[in-house]
C-alpha positions in Angstrom: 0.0 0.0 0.0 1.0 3.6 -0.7 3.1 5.6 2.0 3.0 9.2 1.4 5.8 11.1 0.6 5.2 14.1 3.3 5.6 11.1 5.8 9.6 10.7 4.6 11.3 13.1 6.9 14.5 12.4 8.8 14.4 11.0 12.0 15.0 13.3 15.6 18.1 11.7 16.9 17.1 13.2 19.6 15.2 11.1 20.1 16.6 8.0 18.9 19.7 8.6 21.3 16.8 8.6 23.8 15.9 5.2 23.3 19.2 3.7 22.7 19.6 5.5 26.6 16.8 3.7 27.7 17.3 0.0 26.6 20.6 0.5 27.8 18.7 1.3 31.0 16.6 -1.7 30.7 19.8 -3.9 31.2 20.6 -2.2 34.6 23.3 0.3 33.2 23.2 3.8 34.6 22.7 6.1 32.3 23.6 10.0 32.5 20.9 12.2 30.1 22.5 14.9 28.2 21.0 14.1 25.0 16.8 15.7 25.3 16.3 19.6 26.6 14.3 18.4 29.1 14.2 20.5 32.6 14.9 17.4 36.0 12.5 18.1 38.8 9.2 18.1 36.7 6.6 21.2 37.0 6.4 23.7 39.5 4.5 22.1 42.8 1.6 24.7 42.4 1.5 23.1 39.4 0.9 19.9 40.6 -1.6 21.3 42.9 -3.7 23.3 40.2 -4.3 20.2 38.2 -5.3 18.2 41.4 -8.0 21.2 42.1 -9.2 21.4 38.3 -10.0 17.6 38.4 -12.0 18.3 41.4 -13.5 21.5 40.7 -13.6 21.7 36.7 -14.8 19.9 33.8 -12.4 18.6 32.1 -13.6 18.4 28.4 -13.6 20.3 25.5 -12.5 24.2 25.7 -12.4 27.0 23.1 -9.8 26.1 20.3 -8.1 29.1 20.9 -8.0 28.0 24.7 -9.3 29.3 27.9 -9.7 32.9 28.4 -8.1 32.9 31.8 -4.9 31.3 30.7 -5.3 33.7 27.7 -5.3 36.6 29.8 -3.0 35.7 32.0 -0.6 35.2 29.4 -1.5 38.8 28.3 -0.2 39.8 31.7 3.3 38.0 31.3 3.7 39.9 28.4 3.3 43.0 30.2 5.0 42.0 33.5 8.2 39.8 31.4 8.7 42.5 28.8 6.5 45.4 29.4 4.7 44.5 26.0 1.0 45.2 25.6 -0.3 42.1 23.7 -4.0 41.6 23.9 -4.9 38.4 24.9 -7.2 37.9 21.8 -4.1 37.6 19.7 -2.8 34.8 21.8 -4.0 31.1 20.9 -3.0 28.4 23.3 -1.7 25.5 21.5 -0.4 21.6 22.1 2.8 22.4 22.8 5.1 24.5 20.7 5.0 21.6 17.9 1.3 22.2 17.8 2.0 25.7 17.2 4.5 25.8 14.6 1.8 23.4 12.8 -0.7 25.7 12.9 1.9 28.9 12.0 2.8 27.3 9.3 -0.2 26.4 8.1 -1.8 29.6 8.5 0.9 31.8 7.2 2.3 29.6 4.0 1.5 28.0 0.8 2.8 24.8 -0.4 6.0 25.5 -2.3 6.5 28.7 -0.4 10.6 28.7 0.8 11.4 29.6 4.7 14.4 30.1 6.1 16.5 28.8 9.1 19.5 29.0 10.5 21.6 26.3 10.4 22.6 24.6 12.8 19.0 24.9 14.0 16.1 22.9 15.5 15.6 19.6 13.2 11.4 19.8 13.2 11.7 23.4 12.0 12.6 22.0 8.6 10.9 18.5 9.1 7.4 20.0 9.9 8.0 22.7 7.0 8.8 19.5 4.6 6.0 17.2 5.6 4.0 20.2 5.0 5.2 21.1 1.4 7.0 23.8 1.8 10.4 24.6 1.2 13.3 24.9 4.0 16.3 26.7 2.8 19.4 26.4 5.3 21.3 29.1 5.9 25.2 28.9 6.5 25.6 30.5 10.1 28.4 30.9 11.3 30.4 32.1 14.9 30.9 35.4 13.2 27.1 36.1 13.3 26.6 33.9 16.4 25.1 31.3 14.6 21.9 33.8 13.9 20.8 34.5 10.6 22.2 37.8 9.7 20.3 40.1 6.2 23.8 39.0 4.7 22.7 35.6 4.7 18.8 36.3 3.8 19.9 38.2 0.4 22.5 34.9 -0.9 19.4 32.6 0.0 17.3 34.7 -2.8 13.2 34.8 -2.9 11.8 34.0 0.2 8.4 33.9 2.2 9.2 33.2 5.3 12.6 33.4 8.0 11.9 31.4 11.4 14.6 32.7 14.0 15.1 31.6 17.7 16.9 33.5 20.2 18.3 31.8 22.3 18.9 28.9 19.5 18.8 25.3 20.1 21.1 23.7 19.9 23.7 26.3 20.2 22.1 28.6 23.1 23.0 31.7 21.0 21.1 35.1 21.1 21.6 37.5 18.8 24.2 40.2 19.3 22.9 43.4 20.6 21.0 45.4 17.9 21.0 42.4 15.7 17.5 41.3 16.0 15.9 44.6 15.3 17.9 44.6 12.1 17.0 41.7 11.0 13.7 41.9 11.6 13.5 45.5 9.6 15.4 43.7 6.9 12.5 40.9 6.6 9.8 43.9 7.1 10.9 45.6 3.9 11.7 42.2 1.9 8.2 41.0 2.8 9.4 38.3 4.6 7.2 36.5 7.1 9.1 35.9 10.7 8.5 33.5 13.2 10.5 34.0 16.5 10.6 31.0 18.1 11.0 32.1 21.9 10.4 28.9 23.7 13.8 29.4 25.8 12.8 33.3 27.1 13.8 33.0 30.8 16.3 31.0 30.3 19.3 33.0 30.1 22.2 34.2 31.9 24.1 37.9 31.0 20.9 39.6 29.6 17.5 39.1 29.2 16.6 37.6 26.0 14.6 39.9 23.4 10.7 39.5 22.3 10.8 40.1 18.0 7.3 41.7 19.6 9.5 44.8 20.6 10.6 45.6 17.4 7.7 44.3 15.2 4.2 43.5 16.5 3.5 41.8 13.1 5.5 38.8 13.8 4.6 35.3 14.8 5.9 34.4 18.3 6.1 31.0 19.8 6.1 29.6 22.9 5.6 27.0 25.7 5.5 25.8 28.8 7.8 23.2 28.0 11.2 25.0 29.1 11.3 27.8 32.1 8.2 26.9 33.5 9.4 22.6 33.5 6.2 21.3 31.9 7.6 19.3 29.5 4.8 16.6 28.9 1.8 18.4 30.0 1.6 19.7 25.7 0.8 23.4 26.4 2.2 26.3 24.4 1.3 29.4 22.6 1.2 31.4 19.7 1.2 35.3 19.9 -0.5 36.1 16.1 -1.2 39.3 13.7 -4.8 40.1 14.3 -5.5 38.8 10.2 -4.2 34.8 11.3 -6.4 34.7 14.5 -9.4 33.6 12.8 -7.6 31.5 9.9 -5.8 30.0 12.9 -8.7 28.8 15.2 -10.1 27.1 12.2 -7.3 25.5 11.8 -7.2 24.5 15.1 -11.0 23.2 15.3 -9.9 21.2 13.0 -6.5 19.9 13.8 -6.8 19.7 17.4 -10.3 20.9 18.7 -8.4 22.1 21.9 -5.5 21.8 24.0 -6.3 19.3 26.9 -8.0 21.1 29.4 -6.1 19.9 32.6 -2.8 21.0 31.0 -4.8 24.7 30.3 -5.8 25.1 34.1 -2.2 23.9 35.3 -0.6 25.8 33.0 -2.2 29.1 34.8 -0.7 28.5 37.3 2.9 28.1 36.4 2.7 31.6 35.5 2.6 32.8 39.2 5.7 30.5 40.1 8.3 32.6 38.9 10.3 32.2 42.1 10.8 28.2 41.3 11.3 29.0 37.8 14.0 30.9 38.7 15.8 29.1 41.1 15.9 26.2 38.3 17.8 28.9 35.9 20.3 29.7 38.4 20.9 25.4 38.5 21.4 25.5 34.9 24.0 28.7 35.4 26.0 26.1 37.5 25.7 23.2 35.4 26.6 25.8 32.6 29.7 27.2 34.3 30.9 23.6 35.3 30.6 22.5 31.2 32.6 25.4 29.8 35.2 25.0 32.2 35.5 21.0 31.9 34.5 20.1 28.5 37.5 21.9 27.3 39.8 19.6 29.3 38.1 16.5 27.8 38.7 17.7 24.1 35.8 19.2 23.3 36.0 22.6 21.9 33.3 25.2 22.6 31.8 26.4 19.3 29.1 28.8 20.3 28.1 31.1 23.2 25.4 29.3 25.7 24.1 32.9 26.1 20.8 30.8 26.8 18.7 27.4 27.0 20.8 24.8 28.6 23.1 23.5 25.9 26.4 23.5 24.6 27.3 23.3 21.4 30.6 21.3 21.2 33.1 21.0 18.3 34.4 17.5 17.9 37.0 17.6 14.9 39.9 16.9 17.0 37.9 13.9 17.9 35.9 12.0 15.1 34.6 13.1 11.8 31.5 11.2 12.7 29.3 12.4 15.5 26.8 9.6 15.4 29.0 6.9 15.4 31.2 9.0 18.4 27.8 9.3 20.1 26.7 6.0 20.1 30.6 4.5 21.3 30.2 7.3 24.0 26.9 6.1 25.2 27.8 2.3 25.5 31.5 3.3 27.0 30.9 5.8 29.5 26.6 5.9 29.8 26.9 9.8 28.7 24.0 10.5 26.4 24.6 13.2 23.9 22.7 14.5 20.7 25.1 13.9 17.2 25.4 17.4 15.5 23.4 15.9 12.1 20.3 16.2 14.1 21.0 20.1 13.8 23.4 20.6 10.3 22.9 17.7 7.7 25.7 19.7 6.0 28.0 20.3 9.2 26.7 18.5 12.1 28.9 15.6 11.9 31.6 17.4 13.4 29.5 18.3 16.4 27.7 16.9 19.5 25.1 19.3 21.6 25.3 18.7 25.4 22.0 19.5 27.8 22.5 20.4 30.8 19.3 20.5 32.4 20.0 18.0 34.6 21.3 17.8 38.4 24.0 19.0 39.2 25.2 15.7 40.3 24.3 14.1 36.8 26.2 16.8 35.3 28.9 16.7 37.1 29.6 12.9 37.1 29.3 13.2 33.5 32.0 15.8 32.7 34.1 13.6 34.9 33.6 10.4 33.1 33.9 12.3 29.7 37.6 13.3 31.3 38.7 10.4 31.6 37.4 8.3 29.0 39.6 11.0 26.4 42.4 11.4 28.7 
């Protein structure tokens, strides 16, 4: 029988890493998780507590496809209180997950055959969701020059184009754009007519400066985001879009019909994470530490830092001294020390086997016992 071609997109090795880690596991072998971006500790215990009360107190069935007005609102509120934006909550849909929400961006903003660009390295379902969906992904080059961000350089070599998705701070290199850089870019796309989609989903999660809305410099923009990273509810599948008041409608159609809504438990706990910034925080000042501890001890093991973790919780390594193969080095590193790491190709099919991204959103412990045992296995 026929498979369709939109259904032949490259695997998240990611994710596959993740279940080599886990049958590994299975046998009794400790294991060390560096490979998913995936905050220890779970959700915020108000969190916990909100979804306890909503199954109580709620119904838990159907909601509005563009999600419940409180969370909404309240999300409205972040905007002003995070970044001193005014965004209306009637531009904000909530969404399942940020996956869910570059769907539905996509969707609503682009034709089949349209060409977006992304910088690569970059975030693998960027270009796998844009393929299954018919459109065209065109990779751009970045480089440590313009901290792995796409600069209007590299938009005018890539020729017509629709669409530019950006994320700042990038995964998998943690990179924000330098200082200025973002509004240029963004003026650059403005007068090109180039759609932009700011992928935010790391805001919070940085560690000189705060990282910068493309809200600030251009309301038009699509942002999205989730709940996934700062607030720890990876799993719970809530996120949002902030929207242009002409893909609101186009949108929630699109989402009646997609999705009908996000799960309403995950809406009402969701609420709630926004007034536990104290928690959130205290989590970002574990990842400083974890972040500190890499930089300084990677280095030692042979692994050369290629970009600056202004933000997330990775680090982009260089491995050329090491292997010409990341994959293969990944997989020998997993079954010889029990260090889980992400191969570069996941990020740069033209590049990434020459590089590795590390998480650490872990422990402290975990990430500590792993830049050990990565010292000595290359000693």
């Amino acid at each position: 029988m026929k498979v369709a071609k939109r259904a032949d997109v490259a695997p998240f090795h990611a994710m596959e890493v993740l279940r080599a880690a886990n049958e590994r596991a299975a046998t009794g072998a400790e294991v060390l998780h560096m490979e998913l971006g995936e905050p220890s500790g779970g959700a915020p215990a108000p969190v916990i507590e909100a979804a306890r009360r909503a199954m109580g107190q709620e119904r838990i069935g159907y909601t509005e496809a563009l999600g419940i007005p409180a969370l909404r609102q309240g999300l409205s509120r972040h905007y002003r209180d995070f970044y001193g934006l005014d965004v209306s909550a009637e531009r904000i849909v909530i969404t399942t997950g940020s996956s869910g929400g570059f769907l539905l961006a996509f969707l609503a903003a682009f034709d089949a055959g349209d060409r977006v660009a992304l910088a690569d390295p970059g975030y693998p379902a960027y270009r796998n969701i844009l393929g299954a969906l018919g459109l065209i992904s065109v990779g751009l080059a970045a480089s440590a020059e313009t901290r792995f961000q796409p600069s209007p350089a590299l938009l005018r070599e890539a020729g017509r184009l629709d669409g530019l998705l950006v994320a700042s701070p990038a995964n998998p290199t943690g990179a924000m754009f330098a200082p200025g850089a973002f509004a240029e870019i963004l003026r650059h796309c403005r007068a090109h007519g180039i759609r932009v989609i700011s992928d935010e989903i790391y805001h919070g999660i940085t560690y000189d400066r705060p990282a910068e809305s493309a809200l600030a410099f251009d309301p038009e923009v699509i942002v999205v985001n989730s709940f996934s990273k700062y607030f720890s509810m990876t799993g719970w599948r809530v996120g949002w879009l902030v929207l242009p008041s002409d893909l609101v409608r186009p949108v929630e159609r699109l989402a009646q019909n997609l999705f009908i809504s996000v799960p309403a438990l995950s809406q009402y706990a969701a609420l709630a994470a926004l007034d536990c910034r104290a928690e959130c925080q205290a989590k970002v000042e574990r990842y400083r530490k974890n972040r500190a501890l890499l930089l300084a001890e990677l280095p030692k093991a042979g692994f050369e830092i290629a970009a600056p973790a202004d933000g997330a919780f990775y680090i982009y390594a260089d491995v050329r001294k090491l292997t010409n193969d990341s994959a293969a080095f990944c997989k020998k590193m997993l079954a010889e020390t029990g260090v889980a790491a992400t191969p570069g190709i996941d990020f740069d099919t033209a590049r990434g086997h020459a590089y590795l991204r590390f998480s650490f959103a872990g422990s402290e412990e975990a990430v500590a016992s792993a830049a050990n045992r990565l010292r000595d296995w290359l000693r």
